[in-house]
C-alpha positions in Angstrom: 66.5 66.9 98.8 64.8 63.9 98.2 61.3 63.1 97.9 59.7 60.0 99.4 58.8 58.3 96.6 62.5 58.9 95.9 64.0 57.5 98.5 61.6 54.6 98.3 63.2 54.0 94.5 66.6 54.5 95.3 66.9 52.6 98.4 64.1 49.6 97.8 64.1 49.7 93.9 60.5 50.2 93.9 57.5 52.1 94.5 55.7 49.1 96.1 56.4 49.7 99.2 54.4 51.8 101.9 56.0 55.6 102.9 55.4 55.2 106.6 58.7 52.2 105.4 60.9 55.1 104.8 59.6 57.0 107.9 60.5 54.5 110.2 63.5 53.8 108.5 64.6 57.7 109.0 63.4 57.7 112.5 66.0 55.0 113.2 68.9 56.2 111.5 68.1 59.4 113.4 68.9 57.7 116.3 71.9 56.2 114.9 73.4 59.5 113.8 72.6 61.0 116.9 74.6 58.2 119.1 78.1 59.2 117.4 80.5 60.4 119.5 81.5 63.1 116.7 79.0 65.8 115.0 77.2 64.1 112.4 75.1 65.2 109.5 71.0 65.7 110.0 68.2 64.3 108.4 65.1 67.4 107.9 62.2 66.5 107.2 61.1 69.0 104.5 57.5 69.3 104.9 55.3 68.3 101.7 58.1 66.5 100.2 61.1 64.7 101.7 63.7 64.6 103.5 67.1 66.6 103.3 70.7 65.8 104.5 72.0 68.8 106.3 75.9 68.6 107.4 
């Protein structure tokens, strides 16, 4: 699991930047994993925190 702020340092390398940036940027990817033609892991959205990668 992964908390936004997380993802935010991981991915950007800093804080600076605004969470509705990693929103957007999980709502596409979304949409990417869902256009594969073989099952694919999910993203959750964990309420109050993050996000989670669920196989």
């Amino acid at each position: 699991m992964f908390s936004t702020e997380q993802v935010l340092e991981r991915i950007w390398g800093a804080s600076w930047q605004q969470p509705a940036t990693v929103i957007e940027h999980v709502y596409r990817l979304r949409g990417k994993l869902a256009a594969l033609p073989t099952p694919a892991p999910r993203i959750t959205t964990v309420r109050g925190y993050g996000y989670r990668l669920d196989p």
